[in-house]
Structures are given as structure tokens and as C-alpha cells.
C-alpha positions as a Markdown table, in Angstrom:
| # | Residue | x | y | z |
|---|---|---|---|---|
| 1 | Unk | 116.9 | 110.1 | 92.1 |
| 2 | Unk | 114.5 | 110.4 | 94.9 |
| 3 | Unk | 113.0 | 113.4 | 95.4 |
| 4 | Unk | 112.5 | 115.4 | 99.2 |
| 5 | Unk | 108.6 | 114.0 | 99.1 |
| 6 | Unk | 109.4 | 110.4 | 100.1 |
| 7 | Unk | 109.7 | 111.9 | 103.5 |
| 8 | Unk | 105.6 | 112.9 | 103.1 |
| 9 | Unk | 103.8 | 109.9 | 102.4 |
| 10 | Unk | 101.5 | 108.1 | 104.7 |
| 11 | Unk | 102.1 | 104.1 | 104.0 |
| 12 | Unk | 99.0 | 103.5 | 106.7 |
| 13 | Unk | 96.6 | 106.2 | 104.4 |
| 14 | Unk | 97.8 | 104.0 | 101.3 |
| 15 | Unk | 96.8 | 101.0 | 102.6 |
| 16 | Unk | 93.1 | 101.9 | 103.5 |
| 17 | Unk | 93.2 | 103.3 | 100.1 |
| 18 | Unk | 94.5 | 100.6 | 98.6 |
| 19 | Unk | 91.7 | 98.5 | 100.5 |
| 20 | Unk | 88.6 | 101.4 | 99.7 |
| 21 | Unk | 88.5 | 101.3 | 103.2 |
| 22 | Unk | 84.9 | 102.5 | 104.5 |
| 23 | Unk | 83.5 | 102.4 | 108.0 |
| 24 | Unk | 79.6 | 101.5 | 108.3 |
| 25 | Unk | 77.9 | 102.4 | 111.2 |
| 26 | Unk | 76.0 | 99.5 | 112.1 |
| 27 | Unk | 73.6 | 101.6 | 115.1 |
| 28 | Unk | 73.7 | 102.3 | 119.1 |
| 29 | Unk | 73.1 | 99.4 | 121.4 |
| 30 | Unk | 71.6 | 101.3 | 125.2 |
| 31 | Unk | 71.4 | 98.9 | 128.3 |
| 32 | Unk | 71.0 | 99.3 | 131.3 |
| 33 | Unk | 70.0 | 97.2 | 134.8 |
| 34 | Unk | 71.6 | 93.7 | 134.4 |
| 35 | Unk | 71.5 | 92.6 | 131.2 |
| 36 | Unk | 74.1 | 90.2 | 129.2 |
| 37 | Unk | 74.4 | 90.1 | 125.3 |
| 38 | Unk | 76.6 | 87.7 | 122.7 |
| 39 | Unk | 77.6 | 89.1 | 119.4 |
| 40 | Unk | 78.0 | 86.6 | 116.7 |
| 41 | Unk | 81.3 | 85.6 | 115.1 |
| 42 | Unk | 82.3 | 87.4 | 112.1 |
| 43 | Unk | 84.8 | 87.9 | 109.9 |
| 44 | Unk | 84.4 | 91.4 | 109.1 |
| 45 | Unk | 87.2 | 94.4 | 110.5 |
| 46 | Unk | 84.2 | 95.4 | 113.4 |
| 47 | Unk | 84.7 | 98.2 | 116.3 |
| 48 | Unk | 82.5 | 98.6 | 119.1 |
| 49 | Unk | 83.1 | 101.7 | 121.3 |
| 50 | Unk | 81.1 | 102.7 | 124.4 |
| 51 | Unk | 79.9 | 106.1 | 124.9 |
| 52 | Unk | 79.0 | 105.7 | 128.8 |
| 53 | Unk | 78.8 | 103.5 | 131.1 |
| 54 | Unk | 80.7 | 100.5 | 131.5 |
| 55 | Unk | 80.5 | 96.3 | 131.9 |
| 56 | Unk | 82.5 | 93.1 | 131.1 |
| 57 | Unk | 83.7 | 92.0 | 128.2 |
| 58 | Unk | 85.2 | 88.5 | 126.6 |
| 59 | Unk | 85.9 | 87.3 | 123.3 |
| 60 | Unk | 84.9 | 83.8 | 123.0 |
| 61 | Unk | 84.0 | 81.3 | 125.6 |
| 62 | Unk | 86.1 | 81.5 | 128.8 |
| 63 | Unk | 85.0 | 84.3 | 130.9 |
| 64 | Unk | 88.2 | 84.0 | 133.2 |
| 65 | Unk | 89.6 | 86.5 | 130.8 |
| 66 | Unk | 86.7 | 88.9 | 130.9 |
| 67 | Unk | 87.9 | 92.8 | 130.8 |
| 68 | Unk | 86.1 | 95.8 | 132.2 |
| 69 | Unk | 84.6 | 97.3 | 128.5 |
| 70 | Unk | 83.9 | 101.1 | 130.0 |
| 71 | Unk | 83.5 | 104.9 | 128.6 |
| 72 | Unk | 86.2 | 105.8 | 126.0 |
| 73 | Unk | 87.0 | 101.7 | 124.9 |
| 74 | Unk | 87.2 | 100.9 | 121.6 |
| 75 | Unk | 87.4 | 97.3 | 120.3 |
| 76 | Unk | 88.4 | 96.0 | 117.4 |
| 77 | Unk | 87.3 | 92.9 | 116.4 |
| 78 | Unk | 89.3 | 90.9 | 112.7 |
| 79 | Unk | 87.6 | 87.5 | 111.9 |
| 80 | Unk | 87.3 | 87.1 | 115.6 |
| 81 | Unk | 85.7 | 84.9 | 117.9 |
| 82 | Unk | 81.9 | 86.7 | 119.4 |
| 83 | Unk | 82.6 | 89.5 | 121.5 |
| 84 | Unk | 80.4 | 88.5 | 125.0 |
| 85 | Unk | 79.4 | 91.6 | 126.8 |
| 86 | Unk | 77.4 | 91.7 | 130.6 |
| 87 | Unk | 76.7 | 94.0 | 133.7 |
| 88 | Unk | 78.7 | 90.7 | 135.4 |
| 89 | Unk | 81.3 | 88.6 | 135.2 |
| 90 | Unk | 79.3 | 85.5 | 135.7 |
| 91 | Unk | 76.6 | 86.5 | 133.0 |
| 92 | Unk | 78.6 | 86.4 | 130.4 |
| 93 | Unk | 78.7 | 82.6 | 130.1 |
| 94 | Unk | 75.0 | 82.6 | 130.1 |
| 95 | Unk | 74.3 | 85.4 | 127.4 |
| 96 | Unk | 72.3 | 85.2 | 124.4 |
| 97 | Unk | 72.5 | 86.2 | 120.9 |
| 98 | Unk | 69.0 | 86.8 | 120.1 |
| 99 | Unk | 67.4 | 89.8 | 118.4 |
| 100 | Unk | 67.1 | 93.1 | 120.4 |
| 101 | Unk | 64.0 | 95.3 | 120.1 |
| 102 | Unk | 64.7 | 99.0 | 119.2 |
| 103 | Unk | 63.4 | 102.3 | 120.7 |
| 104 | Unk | 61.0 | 104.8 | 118.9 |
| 105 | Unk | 64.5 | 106.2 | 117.7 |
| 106 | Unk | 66.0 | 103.2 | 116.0 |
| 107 | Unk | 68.8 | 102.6 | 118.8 |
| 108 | Unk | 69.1 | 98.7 | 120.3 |
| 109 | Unk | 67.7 | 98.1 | 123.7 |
| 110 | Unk | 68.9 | 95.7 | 126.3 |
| 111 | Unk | 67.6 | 95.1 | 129.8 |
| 112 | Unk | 66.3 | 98.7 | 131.7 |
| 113 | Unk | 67.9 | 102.1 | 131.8 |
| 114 | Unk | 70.0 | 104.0 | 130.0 |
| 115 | Unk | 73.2 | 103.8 | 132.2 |
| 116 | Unk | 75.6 | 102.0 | 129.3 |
| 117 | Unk | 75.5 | 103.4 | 125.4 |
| 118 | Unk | 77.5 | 101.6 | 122.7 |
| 119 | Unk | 78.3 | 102.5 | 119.0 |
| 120 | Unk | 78.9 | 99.7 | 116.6 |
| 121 | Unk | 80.5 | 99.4 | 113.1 |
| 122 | Unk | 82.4 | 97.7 | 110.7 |
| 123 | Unk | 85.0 | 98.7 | 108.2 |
| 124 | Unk | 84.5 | 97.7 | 104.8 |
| 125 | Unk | 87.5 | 96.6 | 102.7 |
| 126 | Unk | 88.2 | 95.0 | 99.4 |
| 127 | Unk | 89.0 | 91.6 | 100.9 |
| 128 | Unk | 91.5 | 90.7 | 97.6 |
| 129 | Unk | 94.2 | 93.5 | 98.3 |
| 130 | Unk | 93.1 | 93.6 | 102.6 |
| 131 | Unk | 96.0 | 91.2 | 103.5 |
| 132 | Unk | 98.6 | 94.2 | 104.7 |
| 133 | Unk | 96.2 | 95.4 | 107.2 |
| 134 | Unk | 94.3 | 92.0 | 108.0 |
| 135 | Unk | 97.1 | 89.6 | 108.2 |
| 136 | Unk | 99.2 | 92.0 | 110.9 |
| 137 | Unk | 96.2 | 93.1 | 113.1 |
| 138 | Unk | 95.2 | 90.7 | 115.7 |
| 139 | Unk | 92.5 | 89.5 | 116.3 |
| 140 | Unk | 91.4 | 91.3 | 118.8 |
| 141 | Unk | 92.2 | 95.0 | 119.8 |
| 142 | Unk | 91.4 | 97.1 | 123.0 |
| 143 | Unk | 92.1 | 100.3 | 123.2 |
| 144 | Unk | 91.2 | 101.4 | 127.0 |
| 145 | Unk | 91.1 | 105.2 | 127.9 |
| 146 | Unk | 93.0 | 105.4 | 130.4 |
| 147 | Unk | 95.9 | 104.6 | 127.4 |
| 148 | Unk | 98.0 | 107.2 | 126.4 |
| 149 | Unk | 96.8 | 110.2 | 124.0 |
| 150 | Unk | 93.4 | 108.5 | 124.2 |
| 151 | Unk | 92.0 | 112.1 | 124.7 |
| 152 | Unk | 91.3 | 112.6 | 120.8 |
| 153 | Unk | 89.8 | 109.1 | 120.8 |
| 154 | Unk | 87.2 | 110.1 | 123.6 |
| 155 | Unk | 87.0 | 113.1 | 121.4 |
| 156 | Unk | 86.2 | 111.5 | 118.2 |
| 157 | Unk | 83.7 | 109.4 | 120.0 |
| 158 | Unk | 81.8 | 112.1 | 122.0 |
| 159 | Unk | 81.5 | 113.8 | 118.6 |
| 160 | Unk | 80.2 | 110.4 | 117.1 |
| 161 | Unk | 77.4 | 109.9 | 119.4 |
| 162 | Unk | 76.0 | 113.0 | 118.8 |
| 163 | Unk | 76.3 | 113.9 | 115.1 |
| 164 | Unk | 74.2 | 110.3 | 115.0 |
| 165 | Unk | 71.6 | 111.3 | 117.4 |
| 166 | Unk | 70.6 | 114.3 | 115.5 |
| 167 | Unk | 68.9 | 114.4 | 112.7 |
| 168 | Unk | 70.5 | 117.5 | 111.0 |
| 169 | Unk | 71.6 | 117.7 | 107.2 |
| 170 | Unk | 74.9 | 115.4 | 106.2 |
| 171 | Unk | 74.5 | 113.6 | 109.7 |
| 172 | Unk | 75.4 | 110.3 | 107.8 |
| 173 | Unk | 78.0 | 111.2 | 105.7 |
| 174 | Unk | 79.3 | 113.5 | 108.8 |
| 175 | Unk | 78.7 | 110.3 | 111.3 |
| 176 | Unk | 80.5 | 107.6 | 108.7 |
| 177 | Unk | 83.8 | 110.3 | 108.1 |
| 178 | Unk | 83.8 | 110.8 | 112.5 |
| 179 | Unk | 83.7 | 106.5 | 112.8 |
| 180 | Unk | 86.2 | 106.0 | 110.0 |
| 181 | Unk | 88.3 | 108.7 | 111.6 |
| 182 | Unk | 87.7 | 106.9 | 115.4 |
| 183 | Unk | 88.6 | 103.6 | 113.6 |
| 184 | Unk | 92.1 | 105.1 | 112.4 |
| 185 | Unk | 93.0 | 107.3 | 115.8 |
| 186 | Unk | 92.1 | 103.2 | 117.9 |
| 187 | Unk | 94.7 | 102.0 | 115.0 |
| 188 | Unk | 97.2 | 104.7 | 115.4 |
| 189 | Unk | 97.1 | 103.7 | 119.5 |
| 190 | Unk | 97.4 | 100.0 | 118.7 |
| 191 | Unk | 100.2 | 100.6 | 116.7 |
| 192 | Unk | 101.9 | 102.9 | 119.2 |
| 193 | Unk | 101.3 | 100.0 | 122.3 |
| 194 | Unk | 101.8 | 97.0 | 120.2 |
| 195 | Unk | 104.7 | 94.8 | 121.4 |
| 196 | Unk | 107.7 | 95.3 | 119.0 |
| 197 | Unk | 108.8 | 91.6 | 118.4 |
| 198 | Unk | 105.3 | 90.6 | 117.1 |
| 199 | Unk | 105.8 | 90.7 | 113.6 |
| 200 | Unk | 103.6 | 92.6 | 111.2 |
| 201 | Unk | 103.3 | 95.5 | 108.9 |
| 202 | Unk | 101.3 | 97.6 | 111.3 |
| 203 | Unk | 103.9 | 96.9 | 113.9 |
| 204 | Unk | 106.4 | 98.2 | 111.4 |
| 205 | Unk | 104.7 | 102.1 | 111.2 |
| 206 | Unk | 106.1 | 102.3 | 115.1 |
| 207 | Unk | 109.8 | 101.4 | 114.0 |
| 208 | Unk | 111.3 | 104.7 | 112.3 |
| 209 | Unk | 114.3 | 103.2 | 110.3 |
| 210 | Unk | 111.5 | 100.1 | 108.7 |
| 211 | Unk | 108.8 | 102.9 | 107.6 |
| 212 | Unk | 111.4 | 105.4 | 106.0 |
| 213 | Unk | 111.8 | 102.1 | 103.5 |
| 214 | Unk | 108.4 | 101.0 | 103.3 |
| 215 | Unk | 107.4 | 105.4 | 102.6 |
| 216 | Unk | 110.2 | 105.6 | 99.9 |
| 217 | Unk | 108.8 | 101.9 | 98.5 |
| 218 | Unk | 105.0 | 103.4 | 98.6 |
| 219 | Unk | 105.9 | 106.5 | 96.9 |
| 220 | Unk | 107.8 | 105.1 | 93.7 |
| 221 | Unk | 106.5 | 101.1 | 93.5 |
| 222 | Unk | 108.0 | 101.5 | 89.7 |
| 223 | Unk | 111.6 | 102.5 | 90.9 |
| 224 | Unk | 114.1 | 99.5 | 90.5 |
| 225 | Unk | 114.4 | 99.1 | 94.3 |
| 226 | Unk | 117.7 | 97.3 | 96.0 |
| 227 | Unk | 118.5 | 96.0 | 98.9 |
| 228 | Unk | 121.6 | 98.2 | 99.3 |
| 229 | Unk | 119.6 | 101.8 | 98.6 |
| 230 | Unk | 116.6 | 100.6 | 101.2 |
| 231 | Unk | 119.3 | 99.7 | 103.5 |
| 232 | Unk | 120.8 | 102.8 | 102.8 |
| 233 | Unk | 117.5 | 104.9 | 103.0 |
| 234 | Unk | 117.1 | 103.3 | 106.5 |
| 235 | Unk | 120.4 | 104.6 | 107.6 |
| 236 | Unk | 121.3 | 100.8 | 107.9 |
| 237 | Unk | 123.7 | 98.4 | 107.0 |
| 238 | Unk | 122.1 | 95.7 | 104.6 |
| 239 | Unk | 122.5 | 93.0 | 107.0 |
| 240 | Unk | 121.1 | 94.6 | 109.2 |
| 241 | Unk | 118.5 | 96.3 | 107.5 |
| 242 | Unk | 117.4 | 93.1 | 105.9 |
| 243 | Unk | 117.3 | 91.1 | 109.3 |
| 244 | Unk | 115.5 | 94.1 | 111.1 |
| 245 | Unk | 112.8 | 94.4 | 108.3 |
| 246 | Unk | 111.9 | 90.5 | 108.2 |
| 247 | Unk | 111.8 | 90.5 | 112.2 |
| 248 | Unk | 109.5 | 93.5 | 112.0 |
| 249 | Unk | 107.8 | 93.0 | 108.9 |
| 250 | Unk | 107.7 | 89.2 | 108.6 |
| 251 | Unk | 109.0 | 89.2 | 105.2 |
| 252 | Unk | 111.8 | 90.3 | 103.1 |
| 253 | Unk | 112.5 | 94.0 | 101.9 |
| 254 | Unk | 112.2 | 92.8 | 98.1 |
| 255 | Unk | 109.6 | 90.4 | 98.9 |
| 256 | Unk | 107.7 | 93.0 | 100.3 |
| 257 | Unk | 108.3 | 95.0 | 96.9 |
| 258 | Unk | 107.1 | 92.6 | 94.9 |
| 259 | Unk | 103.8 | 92.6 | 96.9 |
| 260 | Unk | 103.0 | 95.9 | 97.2 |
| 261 | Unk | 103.0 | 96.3 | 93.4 |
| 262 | Unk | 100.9 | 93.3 | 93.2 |
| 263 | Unk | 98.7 | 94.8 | 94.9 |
| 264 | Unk | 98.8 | 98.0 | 93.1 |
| 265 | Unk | 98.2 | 96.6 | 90.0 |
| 266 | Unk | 94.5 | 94.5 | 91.4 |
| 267 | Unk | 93.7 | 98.0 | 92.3 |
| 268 | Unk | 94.0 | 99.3 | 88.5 |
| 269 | Unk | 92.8 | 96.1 | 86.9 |
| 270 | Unk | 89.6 | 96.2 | 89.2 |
| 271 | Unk | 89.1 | 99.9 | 88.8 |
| 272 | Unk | 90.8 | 101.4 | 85.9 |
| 273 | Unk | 90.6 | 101.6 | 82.0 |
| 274 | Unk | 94.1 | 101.4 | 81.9 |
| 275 | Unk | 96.1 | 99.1 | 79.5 |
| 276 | Unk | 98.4 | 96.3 | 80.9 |
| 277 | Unk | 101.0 | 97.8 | 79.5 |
| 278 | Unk | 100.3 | 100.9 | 81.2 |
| 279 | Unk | 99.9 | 99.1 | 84.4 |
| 280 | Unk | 103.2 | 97.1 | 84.2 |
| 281 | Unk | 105.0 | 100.3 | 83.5 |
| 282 | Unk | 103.4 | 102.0 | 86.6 |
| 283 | Unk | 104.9 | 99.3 | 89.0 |
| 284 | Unk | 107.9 | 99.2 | 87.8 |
| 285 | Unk | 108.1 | 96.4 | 85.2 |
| 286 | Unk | 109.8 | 97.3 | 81.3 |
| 287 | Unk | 107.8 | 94.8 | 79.6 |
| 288 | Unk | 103.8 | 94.0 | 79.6 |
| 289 | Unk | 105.1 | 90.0 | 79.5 |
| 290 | Unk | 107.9 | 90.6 | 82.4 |
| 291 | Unk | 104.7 | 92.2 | 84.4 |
| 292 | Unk | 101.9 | 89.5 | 83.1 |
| 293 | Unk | 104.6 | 86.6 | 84.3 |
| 294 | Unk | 104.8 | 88.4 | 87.3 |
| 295 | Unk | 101.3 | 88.6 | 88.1 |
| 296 | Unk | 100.4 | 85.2 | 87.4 |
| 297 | Unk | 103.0 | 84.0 | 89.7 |
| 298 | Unk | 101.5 | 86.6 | 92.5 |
| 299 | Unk | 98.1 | 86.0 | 92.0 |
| 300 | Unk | 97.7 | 82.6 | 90.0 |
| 301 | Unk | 95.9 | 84.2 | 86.9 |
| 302 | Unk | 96.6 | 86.6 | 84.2 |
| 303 | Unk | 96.0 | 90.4 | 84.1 |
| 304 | Unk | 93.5 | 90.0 | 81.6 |
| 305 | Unk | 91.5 | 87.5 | 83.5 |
| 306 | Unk | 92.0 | 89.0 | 87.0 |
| 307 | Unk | 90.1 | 92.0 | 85.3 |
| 308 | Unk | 86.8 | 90.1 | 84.5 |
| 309 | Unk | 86.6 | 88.3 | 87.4 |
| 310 | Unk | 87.2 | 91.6 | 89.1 |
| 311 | Unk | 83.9 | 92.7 | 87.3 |
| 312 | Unk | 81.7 | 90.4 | 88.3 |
| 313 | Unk | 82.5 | 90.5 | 91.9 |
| 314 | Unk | 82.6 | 94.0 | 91.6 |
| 315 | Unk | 78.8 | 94.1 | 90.6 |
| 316 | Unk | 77.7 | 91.1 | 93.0 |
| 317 | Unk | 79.5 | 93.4 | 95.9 |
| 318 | Unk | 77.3 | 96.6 | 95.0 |
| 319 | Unk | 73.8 | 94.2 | 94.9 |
| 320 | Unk | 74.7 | 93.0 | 98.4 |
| 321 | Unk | 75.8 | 96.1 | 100.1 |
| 322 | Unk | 72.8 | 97.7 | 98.7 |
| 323 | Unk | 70.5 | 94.7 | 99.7 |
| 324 | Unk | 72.2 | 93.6 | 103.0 |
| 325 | Unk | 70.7 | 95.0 | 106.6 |
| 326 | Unk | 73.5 | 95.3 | 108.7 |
| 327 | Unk | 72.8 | 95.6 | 112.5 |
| 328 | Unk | 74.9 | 96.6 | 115.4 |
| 329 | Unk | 76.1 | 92.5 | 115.9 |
């Protein structure tokens, strides 16, 4: 029987957990004059966010579809093509890449003047369990401020800026916990604007009868979940629910299941002790063999393996964050 707390949990907060989701400030870029600059392609989750001022903006070549980029934007950028920035439309087809000097203070500095300031970041996942959030998040994201209970953003971002230009105790544990929390308030607005027959799990948090099932499915993985009792959870019928979920979600309620537990179970290979017998009884399979077939299926190897491959890229993950110099592009 399910119990009243199925009606408290976050699926959105599970996911970035699920993914160790952690937002690295990468610096301030402060232009000013005319002045034109291309940010590489990545494939990193990035944001960029301007503090004040404001210019054009286009992601990738064409600047027919350049957008005014101004105080209180936030973009997100997933595997993207290189964000293009400029005081004017026609600079952005000329703009450069090159390396920016920095100030006596550490910030980027392009053209003369202060009269734009930009923060930039990226959010670091574990890219084997990131498919929920990368595969329904487009590929491109802009927030403006002029949307909707953008106050907070504008908020979180004032409060950014600063905490980063001081140089006070905690600053950068205090500026990385402000950008993740900017990063989750851009998402929360994306998912509140985003066009309900574009399929994807982050369009699904914005449907109320779709996350009641995915909450319930979050909070007990291990409970022998039916299509008849999500429907019912939903307050659907199961056609309906079942239609309504794989318009919305892009997959099947069970399917869904399945992967979610999949998932779960990476996340305790890679950074638990615990036995695969254990982990097959946490996610809701009777036998270690029933879960083991499971997960090969999923995931193409066995538990056993997964977990010392999961190891080694664990280690050579920690020697290249600690190694690599990120900058602002």
C-alpha cells in the first residue's frame, strides 16, 4: 500500500541526484564598445547569464535568427552548436573564438567598457545515468526576463554576481550552490513555457496527472508497478493514461519503470558497497539472476562488470576534473 508521502517527492530533485548534478562556474566575461565573440561547440549542459547590459545572440551560423541576449537571460546550451554573441547583428558572422585577456581580477575582457557583464558555467553530470534530463532538454534554452516569475531568476543572478566578486569566506562553495540554484529556477521556467506536444520527461513535470505517476514510480522503484494502479494513481483510465504518458513522455509507463530502476541500480553499482542482491531487491526484482538478466539487457553487461568499469572511469573522471582548466567558453 502506498503511503501519503508519494504526494512529497521531487522526480526533477531525483534526477540531478541521480546525475550528481554540479554547476561549475567557469568565470565573468565584461565587454563593452563593439565587440563580437564565438564560443566553441560543446557538449557539456552550459548556461550563460548576463548580469547587465545587453547584445545579440545566435547559436550556430545563420545570424537571421539572432535574439537580443540582455539583463536577466539565461541560456542553456545541451551539446549545442557555438553560442555567437555581438554588440550587432551583423558582427556576429564575423566573430572570433580566440583567447580573451583577463583583468587584474581574473574576469574576461572584450572590446572597451564595462557596459555588458556575463556569468558562465556548466553543469556537471554523470553522463551514463544523464539521459532523463539530456535526451528531453533541447538544445537550446532561453529564458528571457521579461518571462513570467523570472523575478527570482534576476534574483538568484544579482546574488551570483556578487557573492563571486567578493572575496569573503565560503564565496565558492556559496557562488557554486547560487549557480546550481540559477540553473534549476532557468529549468523550472523552461519547463513551465515548454510546448506541451514536444515529447520529453521534462515536459512531463508541467502535466499534473503524468508526474503524480512518475512521483509514486520515483518513490517505491521496487513496488511491482501496473499499468492499471499508475492509471489509477493518475486519476485515468488505462487507455488513456498509457496514450497520454507516451505522447508526453515519449515512452511507455512500464518502459519507463524499467529504466528508472536501471538507472538506479548504475548509481549503487558505481557508488555503493552494496551486494547485487541487495541492489536487485532495492528495485524491485525477487531474484539477483531475474535483476542481473535485467541489467544486461538494459545496459549490455553484467552487474559485476558494470561495477569495475564504473571504477576506473570513476578515477580517470576525478584526474581530469582536478587537472582540467575550464574557462568561461
Amino acid at each position: 500500500m502506498l503511503h501519503s508521502s508519494t504526494m512529497q517527492t521531487d522526480p526533477l530533485s531525483d534526477v540531478l541526484d541521480l546525475v550528481d548534478a554540479r554547476c561549475i562556474l567557469s568565470g565573468i566575461l565584461v565587454a563593452g564598445g563593439n565587440w563580437a565573440r564565438r564560443f566553441k561547440r560543446s557538449e557539456a549542459i552550459k548556461f550563460l547569464a548576463v548580469v547587465k547590459g545587453q547584445c545579440w545572440m545566435s547559436c550556430g551560423e545563420s545570424p537571421t535568427l539572432a535574439k537580443r541576449f540582455k539583463t536577466g537571460d539565461v541560456i542553456i546550451t545541451n551539446s549545442a552548436p557555438g553560442v555567437i554573441l555581438a554588440t550587432e547583428p551583423e558582427m556576429l558572422v564575423s566573430a572570433e573564438c580566440t583567447p580573451l585577456d583577463r583583468d587584474g581580477e581574473g574576469q574576461l575582457r572584450a572590446g572597451e567598457g564595462e557596459d555588458f557583464m556575463m556569468i558562465g558555467g556548466l553543469l556537471q553530470v554523470d553522463e551514463q545515468r544523464s539521459g532523463f534530463l539530456r535526451e528531453s532538454l533541447p538544445p537550446v534554452v532561453h529564458i528571457s526576463e521579461q518571462s513570467d516569475e523570472a523575478s527570482k531568476l534576476c534574483w538568484l543572478l544579482t546574488e551570483l554576481a556578487a557573492e563571486m566578486q567578493r572575496d569573503r569566506a565560503g564565496s565558492a562553495t556559496a557562488s557554486s550552490q547560487l549557480a546550481k540554484l540559477l540553473f534549476i529556477e532557468a529549468l523550472r521556467l523552461h519547463i513551465e513555457s515548454t510546448d506541451t506536444e514536444r515529447a520529453g520527461w521534462l515536459s512531463a513535470l508541467d502535466d499534473r496527472h503524468i508526474t503524480l505517476a512518475l512521483k509514486a514510480i520515483h518513490l517505491e522503484p521496487s513496488h511491482p508497478w501496473t499499468l492499471k494502479e499508475l492509471a489509477k494513481l493518475s486519476g485515468m483510465s488505462r487507455t488513456s493514461f498509457a496514450v497520454r504518458f507516451r505522447e508526453v513522455v515519449g515512452i511507455p509507463p512500464l518502459t519507463y519503470v524499467l529504466n528508472w530502476r536501471m538507472r538506479l541500480a548504475e548509481k549503487e553499482l558505481s557508488e555503493t558497497d552494496r551486494s547485487v542482491a541487495e541492489i536487485a531487491d532495492f528495485v524491485g526484482y525477487g531474484s539477483e539472476s531475474a535483476f542481473s538478466n535485467a541489467f544486461r539487457r538494459s545496459t549490455g553487461r553484467s552487474p559485476g562488470i558494470f561495477r569495475k568499469e564504473a571504477i576506473k572511469l570513476y578515477a580517470k573522471r576525478r584526474h581530469k576534473v582536478e587537472h582540467q582548466n575550464i574557462e568561461v567558453d
